[in-house]
N, CA, C and O atoms as a MOPAC input file, in Angstrom:
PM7 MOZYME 1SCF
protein

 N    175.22200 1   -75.15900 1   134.52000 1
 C    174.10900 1   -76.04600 1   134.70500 1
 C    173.86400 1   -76.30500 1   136.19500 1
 O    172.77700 1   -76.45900 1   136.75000 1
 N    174.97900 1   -76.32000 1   136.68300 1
 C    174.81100 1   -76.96600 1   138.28000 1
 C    173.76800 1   -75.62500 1   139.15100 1
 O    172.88700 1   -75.92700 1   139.95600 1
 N    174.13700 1   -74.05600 1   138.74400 1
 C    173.25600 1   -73.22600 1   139.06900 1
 C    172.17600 1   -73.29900 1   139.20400 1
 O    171.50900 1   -72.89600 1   140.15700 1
 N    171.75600 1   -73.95800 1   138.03400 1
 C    170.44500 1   -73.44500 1   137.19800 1
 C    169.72400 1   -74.65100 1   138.15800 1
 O    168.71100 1   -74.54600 1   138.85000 1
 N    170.68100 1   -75.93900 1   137.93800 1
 C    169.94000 1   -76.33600 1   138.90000 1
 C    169.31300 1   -76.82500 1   140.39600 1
 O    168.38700 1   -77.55300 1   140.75400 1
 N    170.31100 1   -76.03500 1   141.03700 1
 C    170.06900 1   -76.17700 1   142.57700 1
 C    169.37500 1   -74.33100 1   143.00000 1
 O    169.31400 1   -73.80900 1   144.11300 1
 N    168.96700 1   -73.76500 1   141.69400 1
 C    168.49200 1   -72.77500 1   141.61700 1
 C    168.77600 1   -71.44800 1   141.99600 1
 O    168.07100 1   -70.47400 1   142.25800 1
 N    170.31800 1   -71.71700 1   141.94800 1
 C    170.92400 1   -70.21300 1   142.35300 1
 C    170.83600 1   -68.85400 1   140.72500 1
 O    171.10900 1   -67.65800 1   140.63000 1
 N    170.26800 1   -70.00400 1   139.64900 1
 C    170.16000 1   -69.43500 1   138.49500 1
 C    168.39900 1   -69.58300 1   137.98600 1
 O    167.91600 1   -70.70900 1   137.87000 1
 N    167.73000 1   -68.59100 1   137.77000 1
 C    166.27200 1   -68.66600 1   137.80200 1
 C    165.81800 1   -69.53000 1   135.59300 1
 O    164.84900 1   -70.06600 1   135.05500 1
 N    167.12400 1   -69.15600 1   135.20300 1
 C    167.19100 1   -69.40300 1   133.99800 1
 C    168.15000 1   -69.65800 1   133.11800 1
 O    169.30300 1   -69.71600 1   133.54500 1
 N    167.92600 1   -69.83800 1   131.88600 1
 C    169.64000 1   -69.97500 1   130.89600 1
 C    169.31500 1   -70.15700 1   129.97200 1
 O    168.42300 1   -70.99400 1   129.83900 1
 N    169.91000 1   -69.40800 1   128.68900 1
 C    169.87500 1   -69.77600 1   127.95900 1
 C    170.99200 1   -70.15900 1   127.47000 1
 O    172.00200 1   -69.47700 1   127.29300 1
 N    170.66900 1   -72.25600 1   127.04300 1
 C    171.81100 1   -72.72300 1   126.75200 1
 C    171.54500 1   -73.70200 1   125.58600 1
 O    170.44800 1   -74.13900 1   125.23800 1
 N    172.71700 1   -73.95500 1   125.06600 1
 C    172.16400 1   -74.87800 1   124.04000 1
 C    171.54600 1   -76.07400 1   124.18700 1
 O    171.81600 1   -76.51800 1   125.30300 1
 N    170.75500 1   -76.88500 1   123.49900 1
 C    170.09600 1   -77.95200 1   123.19800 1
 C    171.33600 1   -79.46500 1   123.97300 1
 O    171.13400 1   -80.35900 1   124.79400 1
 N    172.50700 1   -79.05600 1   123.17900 1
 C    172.63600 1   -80.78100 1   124.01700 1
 C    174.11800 1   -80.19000 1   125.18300 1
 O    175.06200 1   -80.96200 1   125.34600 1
 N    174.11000 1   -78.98600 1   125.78600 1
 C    174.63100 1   -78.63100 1   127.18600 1
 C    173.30500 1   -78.86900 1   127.91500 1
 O    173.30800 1   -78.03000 1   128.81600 1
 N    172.47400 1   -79.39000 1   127.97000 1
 C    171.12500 1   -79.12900 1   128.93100 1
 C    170.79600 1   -80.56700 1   128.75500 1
 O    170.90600 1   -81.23800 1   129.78200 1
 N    170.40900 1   -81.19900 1   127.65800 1
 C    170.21600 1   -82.38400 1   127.29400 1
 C    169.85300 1   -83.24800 1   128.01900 1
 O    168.66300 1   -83.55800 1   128.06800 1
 N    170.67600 1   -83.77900 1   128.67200 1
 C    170.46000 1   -84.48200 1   129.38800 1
 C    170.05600 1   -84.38300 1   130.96500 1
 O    169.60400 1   -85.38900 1   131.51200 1
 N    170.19300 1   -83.37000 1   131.57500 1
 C    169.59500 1   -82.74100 1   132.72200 1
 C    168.09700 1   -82.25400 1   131.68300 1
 O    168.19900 1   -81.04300 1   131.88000 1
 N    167.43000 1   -82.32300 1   131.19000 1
 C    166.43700 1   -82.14100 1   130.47900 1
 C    166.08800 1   -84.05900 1   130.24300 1
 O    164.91500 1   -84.34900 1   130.00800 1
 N    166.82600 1   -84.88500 1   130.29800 1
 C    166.31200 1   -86.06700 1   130.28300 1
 C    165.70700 1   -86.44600 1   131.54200 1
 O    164.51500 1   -86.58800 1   131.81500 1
 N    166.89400 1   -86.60700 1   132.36800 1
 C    166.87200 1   -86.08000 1   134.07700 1
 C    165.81200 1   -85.42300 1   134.75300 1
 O    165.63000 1   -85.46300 1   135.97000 1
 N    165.26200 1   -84.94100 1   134.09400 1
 C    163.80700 1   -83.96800 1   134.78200 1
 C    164.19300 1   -82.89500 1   135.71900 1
 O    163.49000 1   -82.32100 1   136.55100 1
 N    165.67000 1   -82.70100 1   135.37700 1
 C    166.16100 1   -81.61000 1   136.35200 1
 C    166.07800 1   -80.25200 1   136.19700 1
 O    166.17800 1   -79.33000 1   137.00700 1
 N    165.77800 1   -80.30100 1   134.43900 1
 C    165.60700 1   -79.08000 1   134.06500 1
 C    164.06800 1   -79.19000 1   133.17500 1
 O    163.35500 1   -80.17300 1   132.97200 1
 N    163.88300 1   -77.54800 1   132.69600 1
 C    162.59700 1   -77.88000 1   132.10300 1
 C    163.16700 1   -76.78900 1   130.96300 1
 O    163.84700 1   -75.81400 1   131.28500 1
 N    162.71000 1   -77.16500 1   129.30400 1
 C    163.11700 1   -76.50300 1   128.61300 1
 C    161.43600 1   -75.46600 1   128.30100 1
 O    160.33500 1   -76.01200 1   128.23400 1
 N    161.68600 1   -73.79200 1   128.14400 1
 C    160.74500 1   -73.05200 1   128.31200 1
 C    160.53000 1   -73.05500 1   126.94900 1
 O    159.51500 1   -73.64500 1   126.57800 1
 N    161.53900 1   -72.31900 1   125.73900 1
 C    161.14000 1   -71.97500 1   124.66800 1
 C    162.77500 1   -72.51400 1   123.77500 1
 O    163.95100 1   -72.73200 1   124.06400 1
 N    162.20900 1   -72.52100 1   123.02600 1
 C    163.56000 1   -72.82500 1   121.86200 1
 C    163.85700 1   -71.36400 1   120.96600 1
 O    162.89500 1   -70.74300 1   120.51200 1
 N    165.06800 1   -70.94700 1   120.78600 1
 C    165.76600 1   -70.33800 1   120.04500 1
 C    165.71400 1   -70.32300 1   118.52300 1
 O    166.71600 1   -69.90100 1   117.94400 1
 N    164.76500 1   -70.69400 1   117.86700 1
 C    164.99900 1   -70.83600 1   116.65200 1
 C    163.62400 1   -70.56100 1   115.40200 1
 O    162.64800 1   -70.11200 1   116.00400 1
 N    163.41400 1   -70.68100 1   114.26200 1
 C    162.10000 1   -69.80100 1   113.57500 1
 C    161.38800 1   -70.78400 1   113.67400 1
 O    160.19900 1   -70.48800 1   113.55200 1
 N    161.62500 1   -72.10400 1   113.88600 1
 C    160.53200 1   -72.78300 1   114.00000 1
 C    160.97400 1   -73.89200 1   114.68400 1
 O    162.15900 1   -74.22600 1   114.68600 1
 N    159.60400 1   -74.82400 1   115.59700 1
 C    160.11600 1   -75.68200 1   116.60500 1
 C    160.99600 1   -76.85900 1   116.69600 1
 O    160.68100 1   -77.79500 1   115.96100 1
 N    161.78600 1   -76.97300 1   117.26500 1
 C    162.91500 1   -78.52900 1   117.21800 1
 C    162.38100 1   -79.40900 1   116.78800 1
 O    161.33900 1   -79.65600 1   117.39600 1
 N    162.64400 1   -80.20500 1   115.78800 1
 C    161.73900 1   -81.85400 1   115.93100 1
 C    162.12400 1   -82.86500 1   116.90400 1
 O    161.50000 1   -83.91300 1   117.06800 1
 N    163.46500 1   -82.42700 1   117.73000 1
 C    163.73500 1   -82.96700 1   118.85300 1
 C    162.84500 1   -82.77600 1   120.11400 1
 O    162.71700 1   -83.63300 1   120.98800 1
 N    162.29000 1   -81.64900 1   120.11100 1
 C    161.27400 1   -81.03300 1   121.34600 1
 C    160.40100 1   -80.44900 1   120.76000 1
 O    160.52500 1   -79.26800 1   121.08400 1
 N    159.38100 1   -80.58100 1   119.91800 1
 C    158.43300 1   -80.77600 1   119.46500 1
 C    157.19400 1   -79.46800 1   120.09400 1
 O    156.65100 1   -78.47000 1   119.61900 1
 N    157.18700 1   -80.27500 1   121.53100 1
 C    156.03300 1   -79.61400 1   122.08800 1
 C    156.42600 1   -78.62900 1   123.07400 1
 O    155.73400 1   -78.53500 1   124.08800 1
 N    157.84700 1   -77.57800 1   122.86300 1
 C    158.32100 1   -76.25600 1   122.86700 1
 C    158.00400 1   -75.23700 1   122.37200 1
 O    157.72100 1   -75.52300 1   121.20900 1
 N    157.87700 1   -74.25300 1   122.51700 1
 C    157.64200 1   -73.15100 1   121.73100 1
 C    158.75700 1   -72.51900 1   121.03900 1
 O    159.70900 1   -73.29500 1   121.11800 1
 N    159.04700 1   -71.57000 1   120.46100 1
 C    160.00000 1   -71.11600 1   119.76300 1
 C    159.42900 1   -69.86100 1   120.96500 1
 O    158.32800 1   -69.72500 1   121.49800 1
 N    160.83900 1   -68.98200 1   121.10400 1
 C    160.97700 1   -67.76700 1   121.87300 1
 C    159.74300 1   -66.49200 1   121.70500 1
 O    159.13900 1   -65.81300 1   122.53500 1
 N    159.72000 1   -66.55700 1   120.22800 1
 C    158.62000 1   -65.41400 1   119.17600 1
 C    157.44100 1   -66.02500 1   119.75100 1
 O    156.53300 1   -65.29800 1   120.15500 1
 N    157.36500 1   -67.23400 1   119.82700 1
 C    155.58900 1   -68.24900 1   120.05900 1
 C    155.15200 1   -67.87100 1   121.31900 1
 O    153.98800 1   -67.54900 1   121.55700 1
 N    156.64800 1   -67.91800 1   122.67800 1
 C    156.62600 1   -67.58100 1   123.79600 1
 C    156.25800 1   -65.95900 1   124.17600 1
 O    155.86100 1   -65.68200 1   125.30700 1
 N    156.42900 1   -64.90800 1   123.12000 1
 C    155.97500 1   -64.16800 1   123.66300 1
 C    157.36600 1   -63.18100 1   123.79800 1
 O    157.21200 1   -62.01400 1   124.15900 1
 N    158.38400 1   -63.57200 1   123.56900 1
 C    159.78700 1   -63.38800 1   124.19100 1
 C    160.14600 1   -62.35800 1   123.20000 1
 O    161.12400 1   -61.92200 1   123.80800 1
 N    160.08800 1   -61.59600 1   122.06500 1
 C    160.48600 1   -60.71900 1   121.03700 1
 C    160.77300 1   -61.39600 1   120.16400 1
 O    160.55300 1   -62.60700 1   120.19300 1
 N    161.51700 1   -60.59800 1   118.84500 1
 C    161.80800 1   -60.58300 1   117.62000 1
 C    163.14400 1   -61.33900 1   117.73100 1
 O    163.34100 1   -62.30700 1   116.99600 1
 N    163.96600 1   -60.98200 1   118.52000 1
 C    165.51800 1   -61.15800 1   118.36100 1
 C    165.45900 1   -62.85000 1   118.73500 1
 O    164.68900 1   -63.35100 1   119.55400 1
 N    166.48500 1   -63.58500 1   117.90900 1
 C    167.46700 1   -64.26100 1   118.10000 1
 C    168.39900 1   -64.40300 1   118.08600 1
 O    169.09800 1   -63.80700 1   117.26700 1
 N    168.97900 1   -65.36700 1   119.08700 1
 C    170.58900 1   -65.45600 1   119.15700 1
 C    170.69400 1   -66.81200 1   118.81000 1
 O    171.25600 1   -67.36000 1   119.75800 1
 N    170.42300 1   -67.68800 1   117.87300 1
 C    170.39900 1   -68.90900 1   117.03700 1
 C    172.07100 1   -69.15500 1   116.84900 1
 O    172.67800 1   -68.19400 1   116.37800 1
 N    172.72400 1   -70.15400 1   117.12300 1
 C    173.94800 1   -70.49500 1   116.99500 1
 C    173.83300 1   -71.23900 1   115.76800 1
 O    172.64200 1   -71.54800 1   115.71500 1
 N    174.43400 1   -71.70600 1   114.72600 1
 C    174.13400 1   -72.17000 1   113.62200 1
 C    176.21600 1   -72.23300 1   113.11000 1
 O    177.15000 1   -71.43300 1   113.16600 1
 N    176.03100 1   -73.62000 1   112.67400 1
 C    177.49400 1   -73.96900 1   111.91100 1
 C    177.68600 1   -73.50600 1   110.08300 1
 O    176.75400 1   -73.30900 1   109.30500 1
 N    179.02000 1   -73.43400 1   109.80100 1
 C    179.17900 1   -72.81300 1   109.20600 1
 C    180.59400 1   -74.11500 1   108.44000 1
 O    181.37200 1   -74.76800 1   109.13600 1
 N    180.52600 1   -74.13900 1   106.97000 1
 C    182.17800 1   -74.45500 1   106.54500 1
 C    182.35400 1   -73.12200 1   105.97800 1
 O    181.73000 1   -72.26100 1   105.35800 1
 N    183.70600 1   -73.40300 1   106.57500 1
 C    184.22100 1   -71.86200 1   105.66300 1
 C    186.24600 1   -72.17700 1   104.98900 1
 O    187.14200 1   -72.96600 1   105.29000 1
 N    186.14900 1   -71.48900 1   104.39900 1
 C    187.65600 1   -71.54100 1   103.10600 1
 C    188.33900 1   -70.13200 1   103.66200 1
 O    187.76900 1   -69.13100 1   104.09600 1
 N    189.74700 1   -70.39700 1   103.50000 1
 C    190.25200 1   -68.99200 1   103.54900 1
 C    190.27100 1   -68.45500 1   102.29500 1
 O    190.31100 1   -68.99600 1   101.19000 1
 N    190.21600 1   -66.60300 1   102.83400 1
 C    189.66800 1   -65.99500 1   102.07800 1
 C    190.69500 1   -65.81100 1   100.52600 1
 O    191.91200 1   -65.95100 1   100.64100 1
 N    190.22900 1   -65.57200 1    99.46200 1
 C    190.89400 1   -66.08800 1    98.19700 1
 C    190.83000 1   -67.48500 1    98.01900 1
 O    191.76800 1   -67.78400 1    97.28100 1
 N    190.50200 1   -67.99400 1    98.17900 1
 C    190.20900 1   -69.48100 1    97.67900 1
 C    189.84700 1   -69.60500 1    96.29300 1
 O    188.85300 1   -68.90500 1    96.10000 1
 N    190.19700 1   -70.15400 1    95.30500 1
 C    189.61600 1   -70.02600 1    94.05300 1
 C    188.21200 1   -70.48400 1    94.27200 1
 O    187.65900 1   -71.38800 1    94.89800 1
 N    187.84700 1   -69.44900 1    93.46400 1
 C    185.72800 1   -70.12600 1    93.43300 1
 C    185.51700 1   -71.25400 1    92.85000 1
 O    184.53600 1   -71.91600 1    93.18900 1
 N    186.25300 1   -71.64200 1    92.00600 1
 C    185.92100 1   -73.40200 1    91.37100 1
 C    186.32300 1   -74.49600 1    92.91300 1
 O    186.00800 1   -75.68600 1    92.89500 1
 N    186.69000 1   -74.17000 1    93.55100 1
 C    187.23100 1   -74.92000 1    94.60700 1
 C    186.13100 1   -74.84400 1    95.80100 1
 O    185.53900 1   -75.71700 1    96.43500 1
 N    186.11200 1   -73.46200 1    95.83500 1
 C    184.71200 1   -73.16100 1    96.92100 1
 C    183.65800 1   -73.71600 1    96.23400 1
 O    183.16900 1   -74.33600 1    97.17800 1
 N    182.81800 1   -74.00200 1    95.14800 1
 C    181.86700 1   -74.80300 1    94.80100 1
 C    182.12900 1   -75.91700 1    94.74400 1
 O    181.21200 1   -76.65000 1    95.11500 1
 N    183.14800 1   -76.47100 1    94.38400 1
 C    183.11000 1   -77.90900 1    94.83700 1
 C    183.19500 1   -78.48200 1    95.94800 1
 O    182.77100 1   -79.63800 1    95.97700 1
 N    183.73700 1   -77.91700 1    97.17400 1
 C    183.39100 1   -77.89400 1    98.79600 1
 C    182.03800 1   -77.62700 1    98.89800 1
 O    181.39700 1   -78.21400 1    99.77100 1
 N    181.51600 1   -76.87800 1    98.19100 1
 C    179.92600 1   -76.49400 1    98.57100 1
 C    178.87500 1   -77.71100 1    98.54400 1
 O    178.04900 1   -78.10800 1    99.36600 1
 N    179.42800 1   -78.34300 1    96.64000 1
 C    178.70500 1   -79.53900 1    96.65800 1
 C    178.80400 1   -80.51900 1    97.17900 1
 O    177.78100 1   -81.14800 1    97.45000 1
 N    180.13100 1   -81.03900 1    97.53000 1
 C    180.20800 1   -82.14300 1    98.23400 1
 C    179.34200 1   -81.75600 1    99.85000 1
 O    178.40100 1   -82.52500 1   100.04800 1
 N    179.50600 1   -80.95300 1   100.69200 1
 C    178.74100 1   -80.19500 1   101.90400 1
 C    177.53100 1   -80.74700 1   101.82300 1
 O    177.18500 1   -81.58400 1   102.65600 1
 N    176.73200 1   -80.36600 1   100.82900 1
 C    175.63900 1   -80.70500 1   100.30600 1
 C    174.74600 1   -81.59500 1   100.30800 1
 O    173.58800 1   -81.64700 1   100.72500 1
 N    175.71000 1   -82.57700 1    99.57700 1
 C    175.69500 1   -84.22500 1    99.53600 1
 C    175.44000 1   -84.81600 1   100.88000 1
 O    174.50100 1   -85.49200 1   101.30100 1
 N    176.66100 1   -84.32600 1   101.50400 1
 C    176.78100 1   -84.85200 1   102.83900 1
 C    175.81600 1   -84.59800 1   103.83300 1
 O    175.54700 1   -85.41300 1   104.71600 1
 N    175.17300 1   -83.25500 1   103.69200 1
 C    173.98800 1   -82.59500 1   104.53500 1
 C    172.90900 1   -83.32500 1   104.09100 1
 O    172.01700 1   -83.33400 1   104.93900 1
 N    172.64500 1   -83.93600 1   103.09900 1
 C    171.28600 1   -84.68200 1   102.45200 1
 C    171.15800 1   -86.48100 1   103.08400 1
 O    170.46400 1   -87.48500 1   102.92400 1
 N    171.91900 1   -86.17200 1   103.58200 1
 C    172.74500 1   -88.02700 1   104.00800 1
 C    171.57800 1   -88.34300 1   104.88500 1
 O    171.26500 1   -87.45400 1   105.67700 1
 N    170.86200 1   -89.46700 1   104.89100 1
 C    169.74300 1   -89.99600 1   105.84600 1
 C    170.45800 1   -89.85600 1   106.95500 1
 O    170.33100 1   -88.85200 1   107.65500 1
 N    171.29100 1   -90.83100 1   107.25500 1
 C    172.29000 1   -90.70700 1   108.40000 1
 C    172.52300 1   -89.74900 1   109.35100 1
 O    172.17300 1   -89.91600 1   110.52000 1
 N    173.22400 1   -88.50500 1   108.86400 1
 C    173.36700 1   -87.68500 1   108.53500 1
 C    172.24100 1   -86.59700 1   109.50800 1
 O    172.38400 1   -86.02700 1   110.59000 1
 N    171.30300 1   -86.65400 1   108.68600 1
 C    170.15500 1   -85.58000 1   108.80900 1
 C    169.42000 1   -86.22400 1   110.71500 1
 O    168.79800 1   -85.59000 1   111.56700 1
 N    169.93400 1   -87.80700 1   110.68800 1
 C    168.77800 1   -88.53300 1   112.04900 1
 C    169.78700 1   -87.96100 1   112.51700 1
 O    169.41400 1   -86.91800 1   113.05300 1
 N    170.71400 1   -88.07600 1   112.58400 1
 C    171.67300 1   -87.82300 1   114.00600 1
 C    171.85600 1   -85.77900 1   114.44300 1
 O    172.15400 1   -85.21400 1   115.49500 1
 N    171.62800 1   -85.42700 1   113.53900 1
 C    171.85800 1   -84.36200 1   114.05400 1
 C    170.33300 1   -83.72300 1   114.33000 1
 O    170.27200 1   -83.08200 1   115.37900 1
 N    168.83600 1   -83.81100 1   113.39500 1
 C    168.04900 1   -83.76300 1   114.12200 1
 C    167.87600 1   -84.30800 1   115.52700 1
 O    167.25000 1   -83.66300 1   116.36800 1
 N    168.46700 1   -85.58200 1   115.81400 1
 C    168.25200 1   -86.00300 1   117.12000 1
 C    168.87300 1   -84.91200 1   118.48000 1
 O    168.52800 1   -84.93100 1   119.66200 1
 N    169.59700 1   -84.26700 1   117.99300 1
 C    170.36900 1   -83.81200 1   118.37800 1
 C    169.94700 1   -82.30500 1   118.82500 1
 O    170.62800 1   -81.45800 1   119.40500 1
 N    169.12600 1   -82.26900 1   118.54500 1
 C    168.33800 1   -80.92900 1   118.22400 1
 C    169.08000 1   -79.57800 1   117.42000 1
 O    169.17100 1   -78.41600 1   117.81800 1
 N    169.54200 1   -80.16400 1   116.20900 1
 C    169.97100 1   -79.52600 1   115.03300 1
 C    168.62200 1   -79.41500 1   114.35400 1
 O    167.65400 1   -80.16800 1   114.46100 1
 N    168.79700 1   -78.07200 1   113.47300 1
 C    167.72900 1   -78.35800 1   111.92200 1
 C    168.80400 1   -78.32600 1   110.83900 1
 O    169.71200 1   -77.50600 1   110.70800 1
 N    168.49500 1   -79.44500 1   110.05200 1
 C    169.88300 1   -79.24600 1   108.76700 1
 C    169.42700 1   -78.71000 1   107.80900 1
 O    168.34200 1   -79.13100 1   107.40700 1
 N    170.11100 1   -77.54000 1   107.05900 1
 C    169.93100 1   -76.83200 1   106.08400 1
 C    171.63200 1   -76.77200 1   104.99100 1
 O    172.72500 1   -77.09700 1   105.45500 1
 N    171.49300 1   -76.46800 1   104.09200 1
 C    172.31900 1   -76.08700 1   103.22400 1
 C    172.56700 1   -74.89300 1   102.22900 1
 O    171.52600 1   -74.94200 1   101.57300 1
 N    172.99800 1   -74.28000 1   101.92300 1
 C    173.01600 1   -73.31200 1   101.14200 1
 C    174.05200 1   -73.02000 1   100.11100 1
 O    174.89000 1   -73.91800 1   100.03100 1
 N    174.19200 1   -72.23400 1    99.47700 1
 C    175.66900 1   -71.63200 1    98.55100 1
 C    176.33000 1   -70.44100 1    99.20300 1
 O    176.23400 1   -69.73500 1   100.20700 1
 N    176.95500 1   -70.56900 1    98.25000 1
 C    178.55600 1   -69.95400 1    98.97200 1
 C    177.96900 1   -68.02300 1    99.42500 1
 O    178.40600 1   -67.32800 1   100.34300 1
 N    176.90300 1   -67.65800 1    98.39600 1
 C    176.36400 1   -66.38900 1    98.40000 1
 C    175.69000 1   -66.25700 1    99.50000 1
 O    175.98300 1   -65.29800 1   100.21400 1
 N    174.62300 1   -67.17200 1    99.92800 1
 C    173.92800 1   -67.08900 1   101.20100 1
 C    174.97900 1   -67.42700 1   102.07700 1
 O    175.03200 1   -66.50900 1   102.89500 1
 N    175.60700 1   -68.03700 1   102.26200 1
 C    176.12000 1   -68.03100 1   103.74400 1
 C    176.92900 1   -66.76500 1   104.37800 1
 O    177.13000 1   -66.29400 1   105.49800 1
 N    177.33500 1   -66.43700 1   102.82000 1
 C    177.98400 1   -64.46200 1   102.76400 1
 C    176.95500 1   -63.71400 1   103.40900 1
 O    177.21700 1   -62.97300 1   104.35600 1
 N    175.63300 1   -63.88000 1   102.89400 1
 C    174.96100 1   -62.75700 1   103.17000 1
 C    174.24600 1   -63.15800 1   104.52200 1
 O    173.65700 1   -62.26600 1   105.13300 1
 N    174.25800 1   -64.35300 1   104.99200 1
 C    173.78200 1   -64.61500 1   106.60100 1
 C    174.92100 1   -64.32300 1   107.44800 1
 O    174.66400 1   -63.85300 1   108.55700 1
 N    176.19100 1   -64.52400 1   107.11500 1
 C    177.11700 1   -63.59400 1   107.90700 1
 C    176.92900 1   -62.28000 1   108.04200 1
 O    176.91600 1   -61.76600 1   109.16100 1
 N    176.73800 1   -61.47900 1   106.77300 1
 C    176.69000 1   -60.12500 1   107.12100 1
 C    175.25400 1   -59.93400 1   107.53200 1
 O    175.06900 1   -58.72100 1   107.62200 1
 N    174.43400 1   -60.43200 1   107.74800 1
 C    173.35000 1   -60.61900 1   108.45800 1
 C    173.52500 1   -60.14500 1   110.15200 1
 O    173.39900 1   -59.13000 1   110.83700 1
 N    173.85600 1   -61.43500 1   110.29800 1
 C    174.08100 1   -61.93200 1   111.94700 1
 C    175.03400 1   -60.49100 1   112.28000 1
 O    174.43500 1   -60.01600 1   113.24400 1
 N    175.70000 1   -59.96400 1   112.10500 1
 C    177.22300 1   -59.04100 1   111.90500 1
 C    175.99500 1   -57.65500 1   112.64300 1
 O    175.96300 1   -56.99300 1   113.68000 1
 N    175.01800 1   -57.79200 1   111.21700 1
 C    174.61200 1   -56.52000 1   111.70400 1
 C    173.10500 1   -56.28500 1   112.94800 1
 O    172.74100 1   -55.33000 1   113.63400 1
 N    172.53300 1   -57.81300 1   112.72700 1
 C    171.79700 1   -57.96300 1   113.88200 1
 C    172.48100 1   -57.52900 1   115.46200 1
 O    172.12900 1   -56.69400 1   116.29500 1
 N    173.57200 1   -58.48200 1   115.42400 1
 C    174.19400 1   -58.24500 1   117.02900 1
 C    174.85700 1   -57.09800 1   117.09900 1
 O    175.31600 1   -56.78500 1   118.19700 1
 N    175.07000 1   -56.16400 1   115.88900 1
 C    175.48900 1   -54.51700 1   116.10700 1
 C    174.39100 1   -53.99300 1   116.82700 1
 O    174.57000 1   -53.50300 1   117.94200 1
 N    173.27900 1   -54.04700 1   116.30800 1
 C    172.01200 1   -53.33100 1   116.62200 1
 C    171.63500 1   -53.84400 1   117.86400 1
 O    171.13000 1   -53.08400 1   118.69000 1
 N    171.82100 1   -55.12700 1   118.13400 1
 C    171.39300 1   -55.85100 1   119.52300 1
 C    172.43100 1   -54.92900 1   120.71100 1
 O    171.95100 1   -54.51000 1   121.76500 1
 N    173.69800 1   -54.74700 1   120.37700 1
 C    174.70900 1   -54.70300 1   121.33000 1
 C    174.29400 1   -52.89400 1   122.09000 1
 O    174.26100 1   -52.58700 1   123.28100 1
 N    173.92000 1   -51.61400 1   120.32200 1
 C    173.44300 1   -50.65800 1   120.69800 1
 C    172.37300 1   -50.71800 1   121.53100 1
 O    172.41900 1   -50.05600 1   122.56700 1
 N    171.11500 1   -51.59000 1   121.20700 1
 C    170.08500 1   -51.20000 1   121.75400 1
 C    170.26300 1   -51.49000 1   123.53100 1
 O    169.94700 1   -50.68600 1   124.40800 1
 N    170.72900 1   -52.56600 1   123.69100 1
 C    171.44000 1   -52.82100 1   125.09200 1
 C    172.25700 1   -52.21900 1   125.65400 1
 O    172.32600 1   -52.48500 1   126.85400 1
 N    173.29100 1   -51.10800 1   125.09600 1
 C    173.86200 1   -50.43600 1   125.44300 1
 C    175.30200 1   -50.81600 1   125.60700 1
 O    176.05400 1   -49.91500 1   125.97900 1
 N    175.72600 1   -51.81000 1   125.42500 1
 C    176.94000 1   -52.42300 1   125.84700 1
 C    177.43100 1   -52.03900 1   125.14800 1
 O    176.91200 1   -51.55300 1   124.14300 1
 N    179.20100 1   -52.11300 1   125.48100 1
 C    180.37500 1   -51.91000 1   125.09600 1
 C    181.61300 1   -53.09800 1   124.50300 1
 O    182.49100 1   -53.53100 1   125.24900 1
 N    181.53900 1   -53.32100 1   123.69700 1
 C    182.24600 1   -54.30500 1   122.91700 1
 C    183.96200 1   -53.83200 1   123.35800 1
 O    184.24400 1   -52.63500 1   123.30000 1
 N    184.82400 1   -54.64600 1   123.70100 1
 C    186.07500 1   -54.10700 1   124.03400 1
 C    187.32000 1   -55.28900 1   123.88600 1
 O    188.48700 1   -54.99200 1   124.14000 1

C-alpha cells in the first residue's frame, strides 16, 4: 500500500478491506472491482468486465471445507447450519459492509466451483506463460 501510495506503484490489485481505509483516506482511488457484479459497499465502481478490463477474474471468495471422507450426513449438516448462519441479518450487514457478497451453496457446488477456479487459473497460468514451481 505504502507504494501505491507515494506512487512508486501505478496500481494494485488488492482486496477490498487491505485498501479500505486508505480508500477512506482519499489516498487511494478504487478503479474497478473484481467481481460479476458491483459491491454494495462501492456501489458507484465498475466491475473489471464493465471497465473494459477482460473476461478473467481473480475473485477471492471463502470457502468451509471437511476433511476429505467425512461422512456425507455430517457434511450436510455443516452445510445447513453454514446456511443458517449466512442468512443471519447480522451476519449478511457486516460482511456486506465489508465489501463481501454473501452467498451459500451445497456441498456439490462448492465441488464444482473448486474444480472450476482449478481449471480457470490452469488456463490463466498457460496463456501467460508462467511456470508454476
Amino acid at each position: 500500500m505504502a507504494d501505491l501510495i507515494t506512487g512508486r506503484l501505478d496500481f494494485s490489485l488488492a482486496t477490498f478491506n487491505s485498501a479500505r481505509s486508505n480508500m477512506d483516506a482519499k489516498k487511494l482511488r478504487a478503479l474497478a472491482v473484481d467481481a460479476e457484479t458491483r459491491l454494495p459497499a462501492l456501489p458507484d465502481i465498475p466491475t473489471l468486465i464493465e471497465a473494459g478490463l477482460g473476461a478473467y477474474r481473480v475473485a477471492d471468495w471463502a470457502g468451509v471445507l471437511a476433511p476429505a471422507g467425512t461422512p456425507a450426513d455430517i457434511v450436510d449438516r455443516l452445510n445447513r447450519e453454514f446456511v443458517i448462519a449466512a442468512h443471519t441479518p447480522d451476519l449478511i450487514a457486516k460482511l456486506t459492509e465489508n465489501g463481501n457478497i454473501v452467498a451459500s451453496s451445497t456441498p456439490q457446488e462448492m465441488s464444482r466451483l473448486v474444480a472450476h477456479e482449478v481449471k480457470e487459473m490452469e488456463q490463466l497460468i498457460k496463456t501467460l506463460g508462467l511456470q508454476v514451481h
